[in-house]
N, C-alpha and C positions, 0 to 999 in steps of 0.2 A: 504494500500500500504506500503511495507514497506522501509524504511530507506535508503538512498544512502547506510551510512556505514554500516549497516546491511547488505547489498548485496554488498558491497565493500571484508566484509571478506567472505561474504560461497562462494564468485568466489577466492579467495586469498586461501583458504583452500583445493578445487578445484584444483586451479594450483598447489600446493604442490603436492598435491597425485597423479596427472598427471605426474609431475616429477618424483614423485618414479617410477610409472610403466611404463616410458619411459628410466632410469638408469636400470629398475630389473624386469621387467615384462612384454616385448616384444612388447612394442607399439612399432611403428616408430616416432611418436611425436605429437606433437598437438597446436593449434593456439586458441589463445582467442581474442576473436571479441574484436574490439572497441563500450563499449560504446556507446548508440543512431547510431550506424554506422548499413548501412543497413541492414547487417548482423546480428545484435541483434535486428532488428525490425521481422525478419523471425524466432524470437523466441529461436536464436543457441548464445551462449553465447561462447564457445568451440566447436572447431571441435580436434576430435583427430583419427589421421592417423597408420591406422591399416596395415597391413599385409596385402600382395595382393592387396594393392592400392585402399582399404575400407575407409573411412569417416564417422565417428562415431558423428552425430550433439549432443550437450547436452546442457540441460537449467539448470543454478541452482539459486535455492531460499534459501534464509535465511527460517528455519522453523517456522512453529507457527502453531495455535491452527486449522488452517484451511487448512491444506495441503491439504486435500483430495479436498477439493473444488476449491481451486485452479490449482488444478493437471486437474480436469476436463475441468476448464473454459480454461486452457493453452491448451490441447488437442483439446478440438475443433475448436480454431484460429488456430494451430499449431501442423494435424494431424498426419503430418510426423516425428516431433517432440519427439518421443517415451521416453529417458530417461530424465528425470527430476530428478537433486539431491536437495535434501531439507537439508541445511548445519543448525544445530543445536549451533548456534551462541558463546551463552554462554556455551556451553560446551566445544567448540575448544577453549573460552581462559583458561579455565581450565583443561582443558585433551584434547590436543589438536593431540596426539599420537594416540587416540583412535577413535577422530573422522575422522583422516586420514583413520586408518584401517575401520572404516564402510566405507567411500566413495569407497576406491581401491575395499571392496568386493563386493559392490553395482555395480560400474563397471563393474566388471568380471562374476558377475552373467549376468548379462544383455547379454555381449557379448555370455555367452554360450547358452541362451535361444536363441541365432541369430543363 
């Protein structure tokens, strides 16, 4: 399981890059759950408000050695649940420019496969 603060920053990292593409890249905006609130128990961490009055739910994980398995085990509590970002912790404190720009294109890729 990992770390309050380890999931404290890839949601912090998260809402950065949700701002930029709410400033510069056509969202309408976006809400981040509370915490144990029941809205993160349904596995949505961020909702973010698209265009034509769409809700884009999203989970994100601090990364590690086991995404893939956890991507699974999330999916199948949490079918509807489709984007999951895996925030790369100790890279966003050292290049944290770059790992903005993976989140904002993981994003947007996502949306256009929608």
């Amino acid at each position: 399981m990992e770390s309050d603060d380890r999931g404290a920053k890839a949601e912090e990292a998260v809402k950065k890059a949700l701002g930029i593409m709410e400033k510069e890249r056509g969202i309408n905006g976006f809400y981040q759950n509370k915490k144990n609130g029941e809205v993160d128990e349904l596995g949505i961490d961020f909702l973010v408000y698209l265009k034509g009055g769409l809700i884009l739910p999203i989970q994100v994980k601090a990364s590690s050695k086991d995404n893939e398995n956890r991507r699974l085990k999330h999916l199948k509590k949490h079918p509807k649940i489709n984007l999951i970002i895996f925030v790369d912790v100790e890279m966003y404190k050292k290049r944290p420019e770059k790992v903005l720009d993976s989140i904002l294109k993981e994003v947007e890729e996502f949306l256009k496969g929608k």
